[in-house]
C-alpha positions as CSV (number, residue, x, y, z in Angstrom):
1,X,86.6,8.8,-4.7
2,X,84.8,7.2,-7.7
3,X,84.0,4.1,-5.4
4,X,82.4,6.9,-2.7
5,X,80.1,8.5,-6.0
6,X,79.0,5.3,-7.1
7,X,77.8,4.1,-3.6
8,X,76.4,7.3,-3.3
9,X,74.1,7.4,-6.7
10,X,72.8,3.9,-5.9
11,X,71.8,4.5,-2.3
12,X,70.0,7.9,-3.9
13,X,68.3,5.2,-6.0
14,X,67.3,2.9,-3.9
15,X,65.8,5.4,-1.7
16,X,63.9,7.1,-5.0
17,X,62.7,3.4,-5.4
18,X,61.7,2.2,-1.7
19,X,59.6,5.6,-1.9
20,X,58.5,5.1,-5.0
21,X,56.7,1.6,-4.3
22,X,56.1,3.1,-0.7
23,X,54.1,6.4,-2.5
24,X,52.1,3.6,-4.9
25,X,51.9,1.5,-1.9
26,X,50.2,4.3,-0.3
27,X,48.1,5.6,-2.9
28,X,46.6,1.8,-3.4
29,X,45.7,1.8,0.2
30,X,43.7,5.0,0.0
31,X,42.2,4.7,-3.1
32,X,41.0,1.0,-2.4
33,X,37.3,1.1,-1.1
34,X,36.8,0.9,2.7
35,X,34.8,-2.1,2.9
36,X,31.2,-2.3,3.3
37,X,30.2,-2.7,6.8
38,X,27.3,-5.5,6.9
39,X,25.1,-3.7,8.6
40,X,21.6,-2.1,6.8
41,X,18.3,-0.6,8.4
42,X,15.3,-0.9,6.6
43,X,12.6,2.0,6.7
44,X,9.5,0.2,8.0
45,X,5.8,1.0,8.8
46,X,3.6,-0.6,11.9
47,X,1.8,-3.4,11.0
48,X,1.4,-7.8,11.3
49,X,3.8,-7.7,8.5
50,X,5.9,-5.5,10.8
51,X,5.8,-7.9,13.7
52,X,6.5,-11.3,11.8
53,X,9.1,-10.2,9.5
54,X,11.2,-8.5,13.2
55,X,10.5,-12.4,14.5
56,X,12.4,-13.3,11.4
57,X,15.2,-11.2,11.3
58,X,18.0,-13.3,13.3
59,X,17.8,-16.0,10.8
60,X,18.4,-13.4,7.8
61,X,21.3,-12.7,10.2
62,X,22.8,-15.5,10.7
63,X,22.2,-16.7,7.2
64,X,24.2,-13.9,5.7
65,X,25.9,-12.1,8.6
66,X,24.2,-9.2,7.8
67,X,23.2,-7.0,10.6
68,X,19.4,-5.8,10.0
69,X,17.6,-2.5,12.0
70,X,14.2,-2.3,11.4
71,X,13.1,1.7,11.4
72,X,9.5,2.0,12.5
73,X,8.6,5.5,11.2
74,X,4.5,6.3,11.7
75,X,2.7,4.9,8.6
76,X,1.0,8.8,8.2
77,X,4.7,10.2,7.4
78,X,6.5,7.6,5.9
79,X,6.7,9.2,1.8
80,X,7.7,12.3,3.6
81,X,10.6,10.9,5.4
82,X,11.4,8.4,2.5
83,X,11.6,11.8,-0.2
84,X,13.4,14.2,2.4
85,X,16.4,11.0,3.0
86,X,16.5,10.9,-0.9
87,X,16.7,14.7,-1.6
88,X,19.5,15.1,1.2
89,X,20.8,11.8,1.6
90,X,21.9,10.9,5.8
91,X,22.6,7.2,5.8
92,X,19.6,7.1,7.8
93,X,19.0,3.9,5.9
94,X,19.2,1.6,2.8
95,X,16.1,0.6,1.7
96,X,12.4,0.9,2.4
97,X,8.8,-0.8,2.3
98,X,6.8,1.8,0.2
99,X,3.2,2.1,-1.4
100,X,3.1,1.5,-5.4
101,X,0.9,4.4,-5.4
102,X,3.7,6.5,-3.8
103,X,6.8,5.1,-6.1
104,X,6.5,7.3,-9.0
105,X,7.8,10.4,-6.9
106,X,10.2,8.8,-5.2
107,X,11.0,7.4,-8.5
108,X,11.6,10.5,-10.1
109,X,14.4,11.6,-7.6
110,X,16.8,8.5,-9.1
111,X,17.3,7.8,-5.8
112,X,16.2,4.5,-6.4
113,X,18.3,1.1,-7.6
114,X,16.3,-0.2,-10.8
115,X,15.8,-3.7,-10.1
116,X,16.1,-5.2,-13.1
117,X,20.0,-4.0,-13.1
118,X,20.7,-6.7,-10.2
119,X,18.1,-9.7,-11.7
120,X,16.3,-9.7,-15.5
121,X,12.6,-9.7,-15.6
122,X,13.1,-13.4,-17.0
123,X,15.1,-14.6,-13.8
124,X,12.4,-13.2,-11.7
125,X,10.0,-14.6,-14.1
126,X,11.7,-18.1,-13.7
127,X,11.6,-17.8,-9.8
128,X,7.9,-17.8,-10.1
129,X,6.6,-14.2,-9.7
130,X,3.3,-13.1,-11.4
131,X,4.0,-10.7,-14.3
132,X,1.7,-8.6,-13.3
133,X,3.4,-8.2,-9.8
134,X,6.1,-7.2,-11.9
135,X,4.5,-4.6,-14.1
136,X,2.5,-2.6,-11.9
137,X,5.4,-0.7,-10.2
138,X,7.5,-0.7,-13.5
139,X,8.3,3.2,-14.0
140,X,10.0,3.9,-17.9
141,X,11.1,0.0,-17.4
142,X,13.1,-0.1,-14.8
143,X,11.5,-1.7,-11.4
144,X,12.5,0.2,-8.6
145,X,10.0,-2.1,-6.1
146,X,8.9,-5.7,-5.3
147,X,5.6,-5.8,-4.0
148,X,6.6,-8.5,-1.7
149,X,5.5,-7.9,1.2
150,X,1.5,-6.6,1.2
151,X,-0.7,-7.2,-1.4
152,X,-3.6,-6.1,0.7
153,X,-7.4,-5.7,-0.5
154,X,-10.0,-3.6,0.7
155,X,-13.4,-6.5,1.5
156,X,-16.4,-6.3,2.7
157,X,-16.9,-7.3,6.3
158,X,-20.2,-8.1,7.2
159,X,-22.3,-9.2,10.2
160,X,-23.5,-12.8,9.2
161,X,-26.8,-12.6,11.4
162,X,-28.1,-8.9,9.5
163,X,-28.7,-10.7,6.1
164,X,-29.9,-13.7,7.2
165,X,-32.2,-12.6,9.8
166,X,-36.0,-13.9,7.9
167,X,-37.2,-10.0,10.0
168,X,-34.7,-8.0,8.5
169,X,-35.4,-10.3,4.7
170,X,-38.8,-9.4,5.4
171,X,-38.4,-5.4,6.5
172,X,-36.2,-4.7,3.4
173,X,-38.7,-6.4,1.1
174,X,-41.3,-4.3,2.8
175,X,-39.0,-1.0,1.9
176,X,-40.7,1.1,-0.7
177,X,-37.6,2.4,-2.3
178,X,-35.3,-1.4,-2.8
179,X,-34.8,-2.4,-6.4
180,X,-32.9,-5.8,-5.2
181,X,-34.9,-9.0,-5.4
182,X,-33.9,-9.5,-1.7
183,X,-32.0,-8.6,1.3
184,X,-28.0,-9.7,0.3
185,X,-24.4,-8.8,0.0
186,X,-24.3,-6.2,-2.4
187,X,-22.1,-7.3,-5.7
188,X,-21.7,-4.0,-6.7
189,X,-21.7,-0.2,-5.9
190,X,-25.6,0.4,-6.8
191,X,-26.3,-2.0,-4.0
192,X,-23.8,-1.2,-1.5
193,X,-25.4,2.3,-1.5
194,X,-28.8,1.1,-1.3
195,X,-28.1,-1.3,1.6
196,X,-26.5,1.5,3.4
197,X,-30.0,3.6,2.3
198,X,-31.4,0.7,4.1
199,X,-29.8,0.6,6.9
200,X,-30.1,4.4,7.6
201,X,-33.4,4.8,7.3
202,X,-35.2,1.6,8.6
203,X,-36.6,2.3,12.0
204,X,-36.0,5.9,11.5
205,X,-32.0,5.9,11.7
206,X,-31.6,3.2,14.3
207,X,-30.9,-0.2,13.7
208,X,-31.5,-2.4,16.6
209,X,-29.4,0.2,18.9
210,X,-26.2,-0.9,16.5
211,X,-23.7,1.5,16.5
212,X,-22.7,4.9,18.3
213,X,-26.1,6.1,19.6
214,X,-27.9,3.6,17.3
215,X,-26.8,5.0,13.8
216,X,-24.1,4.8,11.2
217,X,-24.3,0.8,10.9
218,X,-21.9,1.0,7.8
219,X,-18.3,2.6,7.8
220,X,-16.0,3.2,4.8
221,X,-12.7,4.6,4.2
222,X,-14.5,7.9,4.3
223,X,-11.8,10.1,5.4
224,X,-9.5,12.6,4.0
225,X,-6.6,12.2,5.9
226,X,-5.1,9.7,4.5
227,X,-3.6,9.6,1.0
228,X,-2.9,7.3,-2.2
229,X,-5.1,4.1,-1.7
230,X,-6.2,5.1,2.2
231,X,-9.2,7.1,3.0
232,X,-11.8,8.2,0.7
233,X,-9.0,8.5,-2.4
234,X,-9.6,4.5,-2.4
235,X,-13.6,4.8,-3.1
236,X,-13.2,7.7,-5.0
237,X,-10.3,6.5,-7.5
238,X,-11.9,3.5,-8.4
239,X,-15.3,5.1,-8.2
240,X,-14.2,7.2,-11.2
241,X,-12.5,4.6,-13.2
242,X,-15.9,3.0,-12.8
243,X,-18.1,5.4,-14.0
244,X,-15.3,6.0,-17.0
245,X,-13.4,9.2,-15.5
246,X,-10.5,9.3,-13.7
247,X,-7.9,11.9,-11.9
248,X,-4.8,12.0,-14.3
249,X,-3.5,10.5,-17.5
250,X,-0.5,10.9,-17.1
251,X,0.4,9.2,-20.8
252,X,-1.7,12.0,-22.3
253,X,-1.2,14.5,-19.8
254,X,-5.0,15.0,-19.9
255,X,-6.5,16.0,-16.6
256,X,-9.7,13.9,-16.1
257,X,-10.8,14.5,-12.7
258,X,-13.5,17.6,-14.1
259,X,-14.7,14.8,-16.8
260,X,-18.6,13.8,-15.9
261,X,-17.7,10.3,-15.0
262,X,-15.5,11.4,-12.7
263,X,-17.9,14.3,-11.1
264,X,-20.7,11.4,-11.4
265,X,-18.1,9.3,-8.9
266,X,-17.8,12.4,-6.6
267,X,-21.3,12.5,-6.4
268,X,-21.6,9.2,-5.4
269,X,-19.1,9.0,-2.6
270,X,-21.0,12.3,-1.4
271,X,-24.2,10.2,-1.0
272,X,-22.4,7.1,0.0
273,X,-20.8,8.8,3.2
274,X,-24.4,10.8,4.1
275,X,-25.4,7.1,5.0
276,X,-22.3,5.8,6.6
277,X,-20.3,7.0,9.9
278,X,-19.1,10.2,10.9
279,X,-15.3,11.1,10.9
280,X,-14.3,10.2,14.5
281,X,-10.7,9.6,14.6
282,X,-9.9,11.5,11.1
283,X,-8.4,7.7,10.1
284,X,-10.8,5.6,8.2
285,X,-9.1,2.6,8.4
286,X,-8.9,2.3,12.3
287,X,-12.4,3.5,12.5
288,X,-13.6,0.5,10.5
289,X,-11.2,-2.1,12.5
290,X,-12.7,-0.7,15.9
291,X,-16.2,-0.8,14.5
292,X,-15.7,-4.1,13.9
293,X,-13.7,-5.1,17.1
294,X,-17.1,-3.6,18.9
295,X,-19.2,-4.9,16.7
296,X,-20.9,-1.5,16.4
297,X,-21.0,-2.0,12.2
298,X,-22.9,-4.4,10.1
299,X,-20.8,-3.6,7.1
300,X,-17.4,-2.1,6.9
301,X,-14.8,-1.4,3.9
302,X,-12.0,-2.8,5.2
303,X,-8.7,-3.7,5.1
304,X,-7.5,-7.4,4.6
305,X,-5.2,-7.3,7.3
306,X,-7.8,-8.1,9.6
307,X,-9.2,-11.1,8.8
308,X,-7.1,-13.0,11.4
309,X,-8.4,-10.5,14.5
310,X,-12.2,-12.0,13.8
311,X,-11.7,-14.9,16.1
312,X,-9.2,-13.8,18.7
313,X,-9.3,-12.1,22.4
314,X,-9.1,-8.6,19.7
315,X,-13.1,-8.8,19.9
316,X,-15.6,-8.0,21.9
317,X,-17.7,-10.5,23.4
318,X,-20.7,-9.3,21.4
319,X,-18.4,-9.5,18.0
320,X,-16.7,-12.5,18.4
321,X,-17.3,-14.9,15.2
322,X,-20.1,-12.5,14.0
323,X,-18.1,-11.1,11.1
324,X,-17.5,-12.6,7.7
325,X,-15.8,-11.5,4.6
326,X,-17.1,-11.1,0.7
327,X,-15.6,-9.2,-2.4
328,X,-15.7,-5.7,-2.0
329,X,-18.5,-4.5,-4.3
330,X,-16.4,-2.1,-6.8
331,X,-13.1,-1.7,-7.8
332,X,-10.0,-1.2,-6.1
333,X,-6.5,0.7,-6.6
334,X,-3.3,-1.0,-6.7
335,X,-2.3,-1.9,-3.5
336,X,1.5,-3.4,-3.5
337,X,3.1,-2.5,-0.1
338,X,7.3,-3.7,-1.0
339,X,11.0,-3.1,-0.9
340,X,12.7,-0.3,-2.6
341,X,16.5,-0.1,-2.2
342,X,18.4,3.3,-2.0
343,X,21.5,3.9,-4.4
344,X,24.1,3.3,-1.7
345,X,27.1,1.0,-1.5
346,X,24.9,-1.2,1.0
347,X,22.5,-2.2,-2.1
348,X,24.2,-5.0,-2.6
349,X,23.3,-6.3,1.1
350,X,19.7,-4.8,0.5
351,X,19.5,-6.7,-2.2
352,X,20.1,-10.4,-0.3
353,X,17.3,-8.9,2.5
354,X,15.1,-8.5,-0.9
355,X,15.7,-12.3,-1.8
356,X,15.6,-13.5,1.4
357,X,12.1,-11.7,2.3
358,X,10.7,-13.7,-1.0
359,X,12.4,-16.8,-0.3
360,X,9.2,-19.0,0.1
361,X,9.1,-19.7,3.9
362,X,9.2,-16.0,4.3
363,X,7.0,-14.8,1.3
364,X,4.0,-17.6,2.6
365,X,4.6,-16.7,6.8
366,X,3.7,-13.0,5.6
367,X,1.0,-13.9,3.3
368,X,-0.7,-16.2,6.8
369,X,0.8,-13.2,8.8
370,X,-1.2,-10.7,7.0
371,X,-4.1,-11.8,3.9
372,X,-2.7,-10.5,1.0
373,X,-2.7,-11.4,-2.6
374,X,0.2,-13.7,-3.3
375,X,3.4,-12.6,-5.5
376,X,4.6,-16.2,-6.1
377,X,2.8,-19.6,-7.8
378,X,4.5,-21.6,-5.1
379,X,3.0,-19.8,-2.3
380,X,-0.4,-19.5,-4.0
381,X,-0.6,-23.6,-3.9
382,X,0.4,-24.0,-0.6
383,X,-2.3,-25.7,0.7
384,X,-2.5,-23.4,3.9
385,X,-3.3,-20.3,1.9
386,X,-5.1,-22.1,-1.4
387,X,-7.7,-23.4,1.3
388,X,-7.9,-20.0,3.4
389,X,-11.4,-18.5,3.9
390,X,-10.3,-15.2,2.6
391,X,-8.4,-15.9,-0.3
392,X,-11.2,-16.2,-2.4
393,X,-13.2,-13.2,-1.4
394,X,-9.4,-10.9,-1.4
395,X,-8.3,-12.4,-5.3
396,X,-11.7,-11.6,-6.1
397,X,-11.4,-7.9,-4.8
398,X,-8.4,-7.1,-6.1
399,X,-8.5,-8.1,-9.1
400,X,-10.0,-11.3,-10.3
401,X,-13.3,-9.7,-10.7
402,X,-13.5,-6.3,-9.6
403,X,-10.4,-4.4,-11.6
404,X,-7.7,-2.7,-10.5
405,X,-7.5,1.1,-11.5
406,X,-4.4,2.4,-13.3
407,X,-1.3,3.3,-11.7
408,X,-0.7,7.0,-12.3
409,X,3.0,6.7,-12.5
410,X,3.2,11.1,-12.9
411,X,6.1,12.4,-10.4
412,X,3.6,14.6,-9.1
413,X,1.2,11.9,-8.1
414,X,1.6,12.8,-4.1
415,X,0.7,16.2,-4.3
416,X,-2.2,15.3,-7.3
417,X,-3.1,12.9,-4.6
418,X,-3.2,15.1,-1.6
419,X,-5.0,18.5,-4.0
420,X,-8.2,15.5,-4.9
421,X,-8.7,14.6,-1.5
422,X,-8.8,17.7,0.2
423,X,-11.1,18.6,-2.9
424,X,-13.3,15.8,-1.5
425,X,-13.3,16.5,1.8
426,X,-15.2,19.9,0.5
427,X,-17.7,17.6,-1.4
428,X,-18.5,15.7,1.6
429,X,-18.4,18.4,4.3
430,X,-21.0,20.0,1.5
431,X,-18.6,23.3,1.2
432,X,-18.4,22.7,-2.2
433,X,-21.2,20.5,-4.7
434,X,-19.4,17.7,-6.5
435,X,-18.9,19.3,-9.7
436,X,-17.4,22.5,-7.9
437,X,-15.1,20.1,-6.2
438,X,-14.1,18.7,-9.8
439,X,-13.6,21.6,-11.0
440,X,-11.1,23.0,-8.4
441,X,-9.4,19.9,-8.1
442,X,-8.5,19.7,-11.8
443,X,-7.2,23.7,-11.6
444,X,-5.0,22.4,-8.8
445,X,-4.1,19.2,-11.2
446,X,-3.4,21.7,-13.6
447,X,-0.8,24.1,-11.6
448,X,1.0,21.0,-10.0
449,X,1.6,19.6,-13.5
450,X,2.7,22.9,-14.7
């Protein structure tokens, strides 16, 4: 009987000990992390940069292993899209290209991986990366975003023949009202609005039948559509810095956008745009690029990204190696198009797409891809791009000699943003005069801020 209880007790023990290590066994297994399926999509607007990094992708992917979708979400909604996956996260994806000027409230969500957690400033340093690439996007030190892949400037495209024409040399120096010694690219934003004065008025609005219905020979980012460093926010930011105004401090807190500099900038743009094109497609960017294509401009304020389209089947007959480019004629906002990664258990693949898309083969294809400022000193000296005909005339816009405005790095800088420009589509439709359009648009500055 004693023989029966003893078996007894250690079979009850044995069985409290098999389901013992079988309830730990079990409690590993589902507390262990699933693991991370290698498979990210990237947020992603239309673009060359678009279409040459999608060429690239299988050989990230079979590098790495690491399955990449490319989301093309329409360039007008992207901050929208990016803020409402942040606020209400879906897994819709892991990281996203995004505007410097847009950062700050996506920022302010902590959605966002800092940067620097994965690499030091000094590794990144010691890879070759501008400091200043590396400061501009830095929010309360912590870089959420590598401007890696657009670096873009605003130039001045020009048709060659209009300024060196000896009849046009000799019809401007006939003009009562020039103050320049002689018919040239303008170096600054006194002469850019007196060559567009010019051009309006000389043979009483037409210029050699250039243009829809023989006017509007110059077209700028006049529009109030677009946002942050699109439309006419890109003259009039940097118009205002000029002049010694501004929109925001956001260090301060002081609203500067009613100041006199700035109202003097508003004034200006209003002036600018009486002489330039009308709002056709309500996007001043296209506009230009078609004026150009038609060769229905002789000067546009536009984008660098299309610089390679001057000499290709993209042009009319009529166009076709007509247009060069020079330094835009006044400043320019920061302009740094790159990867921000989402605080997901992907980062860590995100975070190989980020060195992979600056690896140099990949960084100096989307700088030939697309002219853009370089990020890196290897890919500056590459002879392809240190010899380019636009590199000179792009470092000098943005940058080198024209400055770049200050970021305003205020959470609210989207809707400060979109209140200024619809302020100065009222200054340029003439519903309101410049200095009522200051003045609104800093009471709107002022509610948003709180």
């Amino acid at each position: 009987m004693k023989e029966i209880k003893g078996l007894a007790t250690i079979t009850i023990a044995i069985v409290i000990i098999v389901v013992g290590i079988a309830a730990v066994a079990a409690y590993v297994v589902l507390t262990q992390e699933a693991p991370v399926e290698k498979a990210i999509t990237i947020a992603w607007t239309e673009g060359p940069e678009f279409d040459f990094v999608e060429a690239h992708i299988p050989e990230f992917e079979a590098e790495t292993g690491i399955e990449v979708t490319l989301s093309d979400i329409p360039r007008a909604h992207i901050i929208e899209r990016i803020m409402l996956e942040l606020l209400s996260p879906t897994g819709a994806f892991h990281a996203t290209c995004m505007d410097a000027t847009e950062l700050p409230t996506v920022a302010a969500t902590e959605g966002l991986v800092d940067l620097y957690e994965f690499k030091p400033k000094s590794e990144w340093l010691a890879e070759g990366f501008y400091e200043s690439q590396l400061e501009v996007p830095t929010i309360d030190g912590k870089l959420y975003l590598v401007p890696g892949f657009w670096n873009g400037a605003l130039l001045l495209y020009y048709w060659e023949e209009y300024f060196e024409n000896t009849e046009w040399k000799d019809e401007f120096m006939a003009w009562p009202d020039r103050t320049m010694d002689e018919l040239r690219l303008p170096e600054n934003p006194e002469e850019l609005l007196e060559l567009a004065e010019f051009w309006d008025v000389v043979e009483d609005g037409t210029v050699n039948g250039i243009g829809p219905d023989g006017k509007y020979p110059i077209y700028l980012q006049a529009t109030t559509e677009e946002l942050g460093t699109a439309g006419a926010m890109s003259l009039f930011i940097p118009m205002a810095e000029y002049y010694g105004g501004g929109v925001y401090d956001y260090e301060t807190g002081e609203i500067l956008v009613n100041k006199p500099a700035s109202i003097q900038a508003m004034e200006y743009i209003s002036e600018l745009a009486q002489h330039a094109q009308l709002t056709v497609l309500k996007d001043g960017t296209f506009e230009a690029e078609i004026a150009v294509k038609e060769g229905t401009c002789i000067m546009a304020d536009q984008w660098s990204y299309m610089f390679p389209m001057l000499d290709t089947e993209n042009m009319s007959p009529e166009a076709m190696g007509q247009y060069k480019v020079a330094m835009r004629p006044m400043p320019h906002n920061p302009d740094m198009l790159g990867i921000a990664i989402l605080d997901t258990p992907k980062k860590e693949l995100c975070f190989e797409f980020v060195e992979w898309m600056n690896s140099p083969e990949i960084a100096k294809g989307l700088v030939l891809a697309t002219p853009k400022a370089p990020n890196q000193t290897a890919v500056a000296e590459d002879p392809e791009i240190a010899g380019a005909e636009w590199l000179d005339p792009l470092l000098d816009s943005y940058g080198r000699v024209q400055p770049l405005t200050k970021l305003v790095k205020s959470p609210f800088i989207v809707e400060i943003y979109a209140a200024t420009a619809y302020r100065l589509s009222q200054a340029l439709t003439g519903e309101l005069s410049a200095q009522e359009a200051c003045a609104a648009a800093a009471e709107d500055i002022e509610a948003i801020v709180g």
